[in-house]
GUVEX-697433 format. One record per atom (N, C-alpha, C): residue in one letter; y negated, z negated, x. Coordinates in steps of 0.02 Angstrom, whole numbers, plus 50000, padded with zeros to 5 digits. Layout:
// residues N
AYZX
...
//
This chain:
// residues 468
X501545133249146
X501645129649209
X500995126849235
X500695129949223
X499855128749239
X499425124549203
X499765123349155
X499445118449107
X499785113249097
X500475112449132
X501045107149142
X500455103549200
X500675105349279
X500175104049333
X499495099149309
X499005103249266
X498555098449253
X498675093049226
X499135094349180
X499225087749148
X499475082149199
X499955085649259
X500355077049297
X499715072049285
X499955066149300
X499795060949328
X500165057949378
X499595054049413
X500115049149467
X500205043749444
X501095047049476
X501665039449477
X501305032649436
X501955029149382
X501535022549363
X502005019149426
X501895012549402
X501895006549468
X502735007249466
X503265008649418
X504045009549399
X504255015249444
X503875019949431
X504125025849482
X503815025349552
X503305022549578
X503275020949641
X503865017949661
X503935012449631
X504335006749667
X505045010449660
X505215015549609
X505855017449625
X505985024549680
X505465026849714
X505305032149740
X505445027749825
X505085021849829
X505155017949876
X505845015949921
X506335013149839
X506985011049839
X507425014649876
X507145022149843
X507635027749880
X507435026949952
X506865029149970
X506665029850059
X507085023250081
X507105017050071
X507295012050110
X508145013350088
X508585017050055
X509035017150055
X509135020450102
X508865027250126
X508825031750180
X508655029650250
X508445024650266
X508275020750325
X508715017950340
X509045013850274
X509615010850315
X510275016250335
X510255020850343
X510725025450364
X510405026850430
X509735027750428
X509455030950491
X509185024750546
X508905018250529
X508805011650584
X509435009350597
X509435009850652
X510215004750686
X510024996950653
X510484992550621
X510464987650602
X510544981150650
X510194976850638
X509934974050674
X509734965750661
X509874960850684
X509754954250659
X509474947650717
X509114943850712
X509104938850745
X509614932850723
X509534929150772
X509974922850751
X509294917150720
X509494910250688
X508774906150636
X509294900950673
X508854896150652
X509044888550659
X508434884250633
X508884879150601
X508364876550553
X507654870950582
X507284871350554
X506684867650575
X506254866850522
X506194860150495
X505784856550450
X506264857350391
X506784859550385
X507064861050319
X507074867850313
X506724874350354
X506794877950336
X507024883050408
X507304889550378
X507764891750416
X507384899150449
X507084895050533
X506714899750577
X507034905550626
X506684909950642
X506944913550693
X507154913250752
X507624912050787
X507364913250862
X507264916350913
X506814914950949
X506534922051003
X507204923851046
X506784931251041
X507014932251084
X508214935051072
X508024930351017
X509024934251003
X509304940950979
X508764942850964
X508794950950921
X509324953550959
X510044955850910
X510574959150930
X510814963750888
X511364968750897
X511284974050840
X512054969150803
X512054974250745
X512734971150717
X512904976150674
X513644975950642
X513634982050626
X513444983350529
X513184990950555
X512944993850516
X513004993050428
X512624991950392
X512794990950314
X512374995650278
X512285002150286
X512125007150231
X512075006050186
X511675006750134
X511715006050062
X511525012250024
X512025014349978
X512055020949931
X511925019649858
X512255023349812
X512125024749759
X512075017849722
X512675014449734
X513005006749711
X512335002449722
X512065001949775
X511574997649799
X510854997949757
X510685005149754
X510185007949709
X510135006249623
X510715006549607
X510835004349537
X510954994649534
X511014992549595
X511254986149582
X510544982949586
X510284986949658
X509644983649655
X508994978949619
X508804982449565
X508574979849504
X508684974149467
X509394971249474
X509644967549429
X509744960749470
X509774962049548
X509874956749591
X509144954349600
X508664961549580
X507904960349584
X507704953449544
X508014955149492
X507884951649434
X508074943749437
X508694943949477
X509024938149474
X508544932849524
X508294935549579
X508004934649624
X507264931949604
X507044936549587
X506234934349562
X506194932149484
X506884930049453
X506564927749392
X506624920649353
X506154916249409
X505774912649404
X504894914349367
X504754919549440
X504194923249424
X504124927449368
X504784929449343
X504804935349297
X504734931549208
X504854923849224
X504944918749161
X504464914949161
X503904915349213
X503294913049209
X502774916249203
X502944923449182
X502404928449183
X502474929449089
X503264930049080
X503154929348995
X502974923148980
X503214916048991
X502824912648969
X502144910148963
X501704911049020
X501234911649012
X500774915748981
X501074922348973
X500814927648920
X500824924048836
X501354922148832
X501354919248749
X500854912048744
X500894910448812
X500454904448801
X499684906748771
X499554912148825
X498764915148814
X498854918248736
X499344920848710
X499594925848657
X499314920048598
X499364913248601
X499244906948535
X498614906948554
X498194905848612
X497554904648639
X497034910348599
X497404917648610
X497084924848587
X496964922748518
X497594920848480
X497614918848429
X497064916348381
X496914910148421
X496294906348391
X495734911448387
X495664915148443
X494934916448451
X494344912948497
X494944909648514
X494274902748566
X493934908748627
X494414913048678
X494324915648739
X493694921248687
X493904924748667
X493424928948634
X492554927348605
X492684919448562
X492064915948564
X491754913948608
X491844910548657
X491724909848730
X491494916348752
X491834920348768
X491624926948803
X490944929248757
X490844929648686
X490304929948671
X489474928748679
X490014919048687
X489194915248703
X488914917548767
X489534918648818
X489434923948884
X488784925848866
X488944931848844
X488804938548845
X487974937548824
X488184934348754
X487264931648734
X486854931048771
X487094924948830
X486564920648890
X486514926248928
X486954929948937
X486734935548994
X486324940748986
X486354943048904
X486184947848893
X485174950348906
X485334956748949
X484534957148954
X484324954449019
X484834950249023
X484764946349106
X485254949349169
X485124955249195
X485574955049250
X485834953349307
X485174950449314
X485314942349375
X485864938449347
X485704935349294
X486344932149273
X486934934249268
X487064941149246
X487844941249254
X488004944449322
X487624945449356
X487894946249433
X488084935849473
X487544932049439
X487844925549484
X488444925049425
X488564925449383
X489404923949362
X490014927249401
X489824934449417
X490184936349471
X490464931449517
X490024932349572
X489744929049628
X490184920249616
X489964917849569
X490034908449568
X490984909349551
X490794916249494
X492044913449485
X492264917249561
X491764923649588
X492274924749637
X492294918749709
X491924917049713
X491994910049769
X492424907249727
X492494905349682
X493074897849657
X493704903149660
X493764908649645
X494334909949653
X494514912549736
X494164910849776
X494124913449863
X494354905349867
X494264900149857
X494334894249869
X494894890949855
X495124894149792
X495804894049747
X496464896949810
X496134902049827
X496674907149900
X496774902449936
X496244901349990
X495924896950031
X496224890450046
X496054884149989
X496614878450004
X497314879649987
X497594881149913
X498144879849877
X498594887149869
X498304892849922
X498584896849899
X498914901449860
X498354900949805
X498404904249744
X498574913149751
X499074914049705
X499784919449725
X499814920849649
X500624920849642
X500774922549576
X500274920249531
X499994914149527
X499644911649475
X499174914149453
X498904919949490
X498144922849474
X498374926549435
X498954929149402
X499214934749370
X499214930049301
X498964923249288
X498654919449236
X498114922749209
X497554921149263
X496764923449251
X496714931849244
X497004934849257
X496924943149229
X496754942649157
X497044939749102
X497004939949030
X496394936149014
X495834933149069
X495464930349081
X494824936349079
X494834934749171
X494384939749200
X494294946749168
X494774950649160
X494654954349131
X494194958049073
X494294953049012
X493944952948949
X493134950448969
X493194943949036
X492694943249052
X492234949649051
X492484953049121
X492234959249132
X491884964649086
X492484966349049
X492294972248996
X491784967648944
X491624961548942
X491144958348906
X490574958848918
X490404957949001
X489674958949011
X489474965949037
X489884969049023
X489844975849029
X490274979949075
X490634978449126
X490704980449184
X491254982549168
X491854981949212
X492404987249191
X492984980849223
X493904985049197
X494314981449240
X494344980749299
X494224986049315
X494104986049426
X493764978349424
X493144978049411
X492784970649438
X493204965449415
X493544965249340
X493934959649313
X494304957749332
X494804960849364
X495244961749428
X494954958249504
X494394960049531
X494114959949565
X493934951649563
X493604950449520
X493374942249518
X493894937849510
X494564940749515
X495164934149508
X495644935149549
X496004943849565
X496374944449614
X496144946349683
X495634949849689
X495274951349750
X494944944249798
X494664940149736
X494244934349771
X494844931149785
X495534929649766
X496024924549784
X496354927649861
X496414934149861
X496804935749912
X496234937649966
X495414938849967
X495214936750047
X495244928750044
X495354925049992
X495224919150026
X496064914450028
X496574920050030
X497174919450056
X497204922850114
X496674928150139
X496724928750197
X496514925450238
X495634921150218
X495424917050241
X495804909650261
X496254908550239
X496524902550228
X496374897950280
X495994891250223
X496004886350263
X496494880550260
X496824878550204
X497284873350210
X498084875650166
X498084882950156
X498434887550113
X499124883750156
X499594879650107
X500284876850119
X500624881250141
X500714886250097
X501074892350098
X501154897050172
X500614897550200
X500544901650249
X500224896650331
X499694893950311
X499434892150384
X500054884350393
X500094880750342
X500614874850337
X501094877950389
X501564883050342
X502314883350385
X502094888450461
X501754893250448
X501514895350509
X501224890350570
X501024885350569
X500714881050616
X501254877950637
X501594874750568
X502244870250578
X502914872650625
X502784880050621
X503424884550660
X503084886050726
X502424886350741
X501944887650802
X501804880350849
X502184875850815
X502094867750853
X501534865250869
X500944866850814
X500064863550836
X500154861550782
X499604854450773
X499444851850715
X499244855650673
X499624852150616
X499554855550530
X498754855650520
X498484860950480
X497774863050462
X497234863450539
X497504861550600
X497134861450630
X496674868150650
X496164869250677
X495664874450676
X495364877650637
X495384873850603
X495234874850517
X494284877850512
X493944874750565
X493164876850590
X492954884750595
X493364887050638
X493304895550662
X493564897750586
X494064893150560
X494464899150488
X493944895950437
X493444892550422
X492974892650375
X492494895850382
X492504900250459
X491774903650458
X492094908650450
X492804911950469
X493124917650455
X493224919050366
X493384912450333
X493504912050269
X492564916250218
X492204913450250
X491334913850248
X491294923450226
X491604923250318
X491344932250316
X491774934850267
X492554934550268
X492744937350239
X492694937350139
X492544934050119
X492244932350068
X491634935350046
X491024933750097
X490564937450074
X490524944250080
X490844947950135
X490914956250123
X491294959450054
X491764952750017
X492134955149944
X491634955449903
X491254949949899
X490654949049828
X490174954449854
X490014956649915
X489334961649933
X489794968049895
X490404968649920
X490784977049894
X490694978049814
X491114970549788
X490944972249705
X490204971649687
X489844966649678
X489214967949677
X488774975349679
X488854978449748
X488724986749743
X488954990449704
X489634991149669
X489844992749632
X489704991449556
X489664984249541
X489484982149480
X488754986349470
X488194985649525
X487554989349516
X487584996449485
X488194997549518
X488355006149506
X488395007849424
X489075002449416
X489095003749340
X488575002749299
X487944998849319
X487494994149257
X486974999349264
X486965004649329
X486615012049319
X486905015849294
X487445017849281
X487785021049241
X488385020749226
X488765019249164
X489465016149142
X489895020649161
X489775027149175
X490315031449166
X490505034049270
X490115030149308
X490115028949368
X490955025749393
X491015022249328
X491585017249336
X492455022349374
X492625017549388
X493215021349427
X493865022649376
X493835019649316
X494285020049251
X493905016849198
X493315021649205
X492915024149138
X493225025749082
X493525032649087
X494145033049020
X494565028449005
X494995025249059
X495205019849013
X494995015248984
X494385011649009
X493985007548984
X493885006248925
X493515014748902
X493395016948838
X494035016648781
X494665017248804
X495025016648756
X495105008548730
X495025007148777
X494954997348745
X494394994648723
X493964995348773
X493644992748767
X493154987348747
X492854984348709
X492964978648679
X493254978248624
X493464981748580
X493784982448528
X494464980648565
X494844983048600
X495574978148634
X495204970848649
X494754966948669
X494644959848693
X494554955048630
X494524958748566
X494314956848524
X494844956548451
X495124962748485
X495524964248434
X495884958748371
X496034954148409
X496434947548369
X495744944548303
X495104942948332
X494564939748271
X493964945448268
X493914943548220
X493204947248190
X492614942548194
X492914936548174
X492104931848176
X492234927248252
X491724930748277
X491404926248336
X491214920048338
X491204915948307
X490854908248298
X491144904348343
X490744900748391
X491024897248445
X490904890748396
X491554889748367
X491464882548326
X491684877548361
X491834871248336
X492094866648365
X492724865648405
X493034868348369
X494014868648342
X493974875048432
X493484879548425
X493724884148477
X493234880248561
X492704878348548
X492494873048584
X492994867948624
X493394863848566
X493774861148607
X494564862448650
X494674869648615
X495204873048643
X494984876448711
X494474878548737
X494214880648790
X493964875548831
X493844870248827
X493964864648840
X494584862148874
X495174863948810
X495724862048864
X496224866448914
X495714872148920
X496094877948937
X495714875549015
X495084874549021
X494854872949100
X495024868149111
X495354860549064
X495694857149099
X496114859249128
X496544861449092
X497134863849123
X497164868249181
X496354870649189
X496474875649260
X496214870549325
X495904863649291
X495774858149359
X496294854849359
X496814852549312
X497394849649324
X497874854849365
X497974861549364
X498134869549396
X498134864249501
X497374864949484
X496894862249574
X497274857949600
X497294851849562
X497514848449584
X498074843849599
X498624848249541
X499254848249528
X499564849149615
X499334857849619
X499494860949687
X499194859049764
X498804854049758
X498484851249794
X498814844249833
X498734840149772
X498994833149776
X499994832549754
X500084835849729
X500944833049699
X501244840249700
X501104844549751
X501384851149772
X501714853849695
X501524855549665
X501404858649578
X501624868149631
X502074870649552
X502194877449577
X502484878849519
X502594885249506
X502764888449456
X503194885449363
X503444879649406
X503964876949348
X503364869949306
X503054868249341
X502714864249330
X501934866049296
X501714874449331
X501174877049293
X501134880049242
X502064882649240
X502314886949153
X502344878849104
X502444872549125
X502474867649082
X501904865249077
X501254865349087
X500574864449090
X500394869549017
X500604877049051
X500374879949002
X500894883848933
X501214879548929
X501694878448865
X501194874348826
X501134869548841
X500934863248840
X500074864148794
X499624870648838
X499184871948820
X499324876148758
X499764879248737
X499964883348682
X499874879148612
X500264874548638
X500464870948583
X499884865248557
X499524864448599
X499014861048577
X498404863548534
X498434869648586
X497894876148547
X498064875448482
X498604877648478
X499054880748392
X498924873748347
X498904866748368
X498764862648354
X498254860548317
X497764862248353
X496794860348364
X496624865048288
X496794870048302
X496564874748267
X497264877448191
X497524873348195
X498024871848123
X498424880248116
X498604882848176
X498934886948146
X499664886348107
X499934889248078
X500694886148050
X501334888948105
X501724885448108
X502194887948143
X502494895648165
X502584896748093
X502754904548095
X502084910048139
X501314907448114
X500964911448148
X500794908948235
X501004901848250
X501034901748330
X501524904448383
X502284906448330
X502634909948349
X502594916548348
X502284917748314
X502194925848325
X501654928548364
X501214923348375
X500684926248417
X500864924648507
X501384917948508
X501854919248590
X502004923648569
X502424926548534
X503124934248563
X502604937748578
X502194940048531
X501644945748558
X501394945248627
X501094939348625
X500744937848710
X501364939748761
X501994936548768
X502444938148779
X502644946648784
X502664949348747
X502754955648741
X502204959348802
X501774958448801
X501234961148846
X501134961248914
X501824954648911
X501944954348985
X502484955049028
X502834959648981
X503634961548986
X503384969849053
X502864972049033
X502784977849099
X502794974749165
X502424969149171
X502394967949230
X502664960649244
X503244957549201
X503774957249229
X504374960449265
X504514969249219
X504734975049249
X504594974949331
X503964975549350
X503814980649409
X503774973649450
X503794967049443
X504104962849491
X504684959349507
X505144961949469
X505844962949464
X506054967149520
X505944974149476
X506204980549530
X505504978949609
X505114978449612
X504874976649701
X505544971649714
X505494966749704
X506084962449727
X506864965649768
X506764969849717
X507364972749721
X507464976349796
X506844981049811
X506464981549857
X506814979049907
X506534975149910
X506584968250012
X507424967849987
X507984967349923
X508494964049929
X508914971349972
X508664976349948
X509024982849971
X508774984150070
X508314981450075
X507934980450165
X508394974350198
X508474969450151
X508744964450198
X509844964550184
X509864968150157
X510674970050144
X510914974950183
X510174979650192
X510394986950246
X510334984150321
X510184976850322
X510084975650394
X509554979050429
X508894981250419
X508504984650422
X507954982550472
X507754973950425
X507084972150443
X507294968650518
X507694966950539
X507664963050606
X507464968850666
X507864973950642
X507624979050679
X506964982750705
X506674981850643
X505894984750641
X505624979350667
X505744972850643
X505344967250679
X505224967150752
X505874967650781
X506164966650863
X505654972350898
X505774977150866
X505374985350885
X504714984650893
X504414982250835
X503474981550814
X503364976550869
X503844970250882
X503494965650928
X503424968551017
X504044973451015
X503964975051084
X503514981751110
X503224982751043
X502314986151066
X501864981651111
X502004976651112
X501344974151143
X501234973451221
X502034973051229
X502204973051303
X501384977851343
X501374973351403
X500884979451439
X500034980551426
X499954977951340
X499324978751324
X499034973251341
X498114976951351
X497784972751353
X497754964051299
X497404959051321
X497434951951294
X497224955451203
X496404959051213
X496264958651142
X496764964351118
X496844970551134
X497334976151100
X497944972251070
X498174966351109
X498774965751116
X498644960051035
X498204955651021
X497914953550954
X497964955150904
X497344963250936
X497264965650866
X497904968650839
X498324971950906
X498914974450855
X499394968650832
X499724961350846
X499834956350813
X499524957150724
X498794957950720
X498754960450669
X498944963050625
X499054969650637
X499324976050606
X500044977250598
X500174971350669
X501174973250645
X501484967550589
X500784962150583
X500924958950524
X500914962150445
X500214965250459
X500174967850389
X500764974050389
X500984978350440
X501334983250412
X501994977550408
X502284972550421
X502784970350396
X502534968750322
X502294965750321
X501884965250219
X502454971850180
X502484975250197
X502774981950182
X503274978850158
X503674976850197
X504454973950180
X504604967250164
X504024963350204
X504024957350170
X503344953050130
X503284956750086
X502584953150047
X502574945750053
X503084943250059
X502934934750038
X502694931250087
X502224928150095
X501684924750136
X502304919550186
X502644916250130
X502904910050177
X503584913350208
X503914918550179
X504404922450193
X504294925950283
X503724929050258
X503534932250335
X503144926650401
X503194921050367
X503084915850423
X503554915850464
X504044914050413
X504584910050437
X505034915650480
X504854921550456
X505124925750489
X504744928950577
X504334929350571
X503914933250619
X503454928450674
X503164921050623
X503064916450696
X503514913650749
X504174913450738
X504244909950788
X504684915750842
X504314922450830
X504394928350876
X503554928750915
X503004928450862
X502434928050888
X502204923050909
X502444915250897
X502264909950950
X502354911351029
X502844911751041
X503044914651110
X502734921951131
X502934923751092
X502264930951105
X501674930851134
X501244924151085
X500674922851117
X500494920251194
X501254916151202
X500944914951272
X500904918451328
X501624923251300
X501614927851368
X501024931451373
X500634931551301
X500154939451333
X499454935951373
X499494927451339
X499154923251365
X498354921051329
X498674922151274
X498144920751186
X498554913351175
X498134908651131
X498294901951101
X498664905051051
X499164899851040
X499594900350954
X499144898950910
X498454895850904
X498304895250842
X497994903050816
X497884907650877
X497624914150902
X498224917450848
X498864915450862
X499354921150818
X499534917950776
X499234912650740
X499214911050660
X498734915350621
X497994913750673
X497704921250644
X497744926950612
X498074929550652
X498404937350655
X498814936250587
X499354932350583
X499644930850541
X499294929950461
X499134925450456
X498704925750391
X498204929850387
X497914931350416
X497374937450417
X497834945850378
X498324946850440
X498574952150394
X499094952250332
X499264945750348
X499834945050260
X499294943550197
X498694941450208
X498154941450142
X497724949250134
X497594950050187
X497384958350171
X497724965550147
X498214963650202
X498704969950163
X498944970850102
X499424963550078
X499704961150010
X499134962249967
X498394964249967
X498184966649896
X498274974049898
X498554978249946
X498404985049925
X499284989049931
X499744982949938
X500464989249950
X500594986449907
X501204993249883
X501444992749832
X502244989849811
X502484984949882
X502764980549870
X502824975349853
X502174971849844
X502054966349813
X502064966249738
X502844961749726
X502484960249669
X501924959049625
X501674953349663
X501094949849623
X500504955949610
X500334962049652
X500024967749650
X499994970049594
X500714970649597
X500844977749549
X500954975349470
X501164967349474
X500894964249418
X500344962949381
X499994964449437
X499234960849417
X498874967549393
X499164974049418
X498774980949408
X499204981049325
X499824979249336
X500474982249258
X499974977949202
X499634970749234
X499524967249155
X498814970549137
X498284974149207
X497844976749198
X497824984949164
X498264986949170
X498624994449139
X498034998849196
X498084998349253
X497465001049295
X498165004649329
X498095008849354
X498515015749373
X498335013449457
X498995013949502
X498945008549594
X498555013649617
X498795023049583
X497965024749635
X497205023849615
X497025022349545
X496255021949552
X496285016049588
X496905009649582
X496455003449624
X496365007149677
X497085008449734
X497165011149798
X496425015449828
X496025019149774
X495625024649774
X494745019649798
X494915015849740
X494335010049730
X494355005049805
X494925002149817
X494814998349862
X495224998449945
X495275005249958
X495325006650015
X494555006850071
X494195008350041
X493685006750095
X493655000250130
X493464997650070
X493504986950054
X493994985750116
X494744989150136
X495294988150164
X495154988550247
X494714995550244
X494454996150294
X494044992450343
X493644990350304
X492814987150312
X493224980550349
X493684976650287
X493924970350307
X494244970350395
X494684975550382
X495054976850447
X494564977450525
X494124981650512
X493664982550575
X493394974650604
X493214969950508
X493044964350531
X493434960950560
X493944961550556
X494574956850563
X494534956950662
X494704965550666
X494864965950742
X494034961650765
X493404961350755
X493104957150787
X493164951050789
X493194947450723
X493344940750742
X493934938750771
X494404945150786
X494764940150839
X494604939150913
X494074944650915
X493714944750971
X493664939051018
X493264934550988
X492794927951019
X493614922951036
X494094921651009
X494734915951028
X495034920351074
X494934927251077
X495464929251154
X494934927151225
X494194929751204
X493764930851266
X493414926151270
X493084921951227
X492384916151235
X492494910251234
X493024909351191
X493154902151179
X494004899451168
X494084894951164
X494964892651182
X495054888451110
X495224893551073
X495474891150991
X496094887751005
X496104883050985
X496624876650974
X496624870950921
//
């Protein structure tokens, strides 16, 4: 028994999320159910204040629990068919050997130099804070993991940072957001102020919050480059280590043939920019980008049919875990919003504020955003749901609306990297094989730090100055 005990481990990301399923099946027995009335605006279908009424009750049992999953599936699998395809895409790319040669020549220029591989840090995590920032880069970063990663374990450092330089830098600078469609767009658009406007205060907010991510990893990276075994999944490290980044070639030669395949792999991540930028580009359009890159790869570099097919299924294959665990999250919010659950908690969380002070009454706007994150991870989901309860909110307490867009994007980009309802999370940890408590373990401080910052900068738009 005693030697059972040592052995547990904690929960993978499958048994969280089904440990979860159950509690929210149990809520909906125990929250009185609860709904607002919507009406449409811009095309899309808003809340309105103030209607919160009960209705009756929809429990969900055994039936719901087993169905869950599959409606999960039905639901998110878009996401769930852009996560294998893009895996097989990288799977022909692996193939060549191009990402691996590349990562070499890395490693060369850096090597001996640790200035240098700290500004590689530093230069991808701003582009990927910037990536958050305008275009709202989301699911797609669950691209660059098969990236960053190998990066990482290349110049020495570990998955935590690899992770760190593609999903961490995207989501403060999805918290930061300055022209993010997804979130400040429909949030402004449902708050009735001009689109992107105040965009000034959220580039110096975008600034701080950014640079406290690169100062956290940075300290950390130092840690490891004093000692490797410092690392927070050291052991696992070691079982891959570069021998997994490599595994596919033996000869390193950054030749031509892989030259120009890496080549078209960063086209394809500025055509990515500006796809989502200029001609609103999203999932169906970035899995046909990088089809597209598969086949060209397999091309360049003369593989034969049979071996470009087998090296998608594989890539493919690798990304069947964390298609899994964003399936079943899905499933998640379908079992919250069937039990009639969330209108309830919503109606409840907003009528905390009654009574409080101007800033209390902010900072918790904050917090009742991110604890909705809980139930509703999706950025544009919880707009549409929760501003046009906190537009009016704001005035009564007598804060600007652009004040509770704030709040809004501030806590749907901070929270969404650390619960474990988010898909895109628990995807990004499933393709990293990183276990949610060493991240949870690793970057709860980070969570902290951000948050304290957060309640100050909302400081200065309640008391000094009139954000509009």
């Amino acid at each position: 028994m005693i030697s059972y005990m040592k052995q547990k481990k904690f929960p993978d990301a499958i048994t969280i999320i089904i440990f979860i399923m159950i509690i929210f099946i149990v809520l909906t027995w125990l929250i009185p159910a609860g709904e607002f009335e919507y009406k449409e605006f811009n095309g899309r279908e808003i809340v309105v204040p103030n209607s919160s009424h009960k209705v009756d009750p929809n429990p969900q049992g055994l039936f719901a629990f087993l169905t869950a999953p599959i409606k999960g599936f039905i639901s998110a699998s878009q996401i769930i068919g852009f996560c294998l395809l893009v895996g097989g895409a990288f799977g022909i790319l692996n193939r060549t050997g191009a990402i691996d040669a590349g990562l070499n020549n890395v490693i060369n220029y850096s090597k001996n130099h640790k200035q240098s591989k700290r500004w590689v840090l530093v230069l991808l995590m701003i582009a990927f804070s910037v990536c958050g920032a305008t275009f709202g880069m989301s699911e797609s970063v669950l691209v660059f993991i098969m990236i960053t990663i190998p990066l990482a374990l290349a110049l020495g450092y570990d998955s935590i940072i690899g992770i760190s330089i593609s999903f961490l830098a995207a989501g403060v600078g999805f918290a930061g957001a300055l022209t993010n469609p997804f979130t400040i767009g429909i949030a402004q658009g449902i708050a009735e102020i001009p689109l992107f406007s105040g965009w000034e205060y959220r580039l110096f907010i975008w600034l701080i919050l950014t640079s406290i991510a690169i100062v956290y990893v940075l300290f950390y990276a130092r840690k490891i480059e004093k000692n490797p075994a410092k690392s927070s999944v050291y052991n696992l490290d070691q079982s891959r280590d570069l021998s997994e980044v490599n595994s596919n070639n033996s000869d390193l030669t950054f030749n031509t043939k892989r030259k120009l395949i890496l080549g078209l792999l960063f086209l394809s991540l500025i055509i990515i920019i500006v796809g989502s930028n200029k001609w609103s580009w999203y999932i169906n359009e970035i899995s046909a980008l990088f089809i597209a890159l598969g086949f060209l790869s397999a091309i360049v570099y003369r593989l034969s049919a049979s071996e470009a097919v087998k090296a998608f299924v594989n890539g493919a294959k690798d990304m069947i875990m964390a298609g899994l665990v964003i399936g079943l999250a899905k499933g998640l919010l379908i079992i919250a919003t069937d039990g009639k659950i969330i209108g309830t908690i919503l109606n409840y969380l907003a009528s905390l504020t009654d009574n409080m002070n101007k800033v209390f009454s902010v900072q918790f706007m904050f917090l009742f955003q991110g604890i909705l994150n809980f139930f509703v991870p999706s950025g544009s989901g919880q707009a549409a749901l929760t501003m046009p309860i906190m537009a009016p909110l704001s005035d009564i307490i007598g804060v600007s609306r652009q004040t509770a867009v704030l709040c809004f994007q501030m806590g749907d980009g901070i929270f969404n990297m650390i619960i474990p309802t988010s898909g895109v999370t628990m995807g990004v940890l499933s393709i990293a094989k990183i276990p949610y408590n060493k991240w949870v373990k690793w970057l709860f401080p980070l969570i902290i730090i951000l948050i304290i910052t957060v309640f100050i900068l909302l400081i200065p738009p309640v008391l000094f100055f009139t954000y509009s």
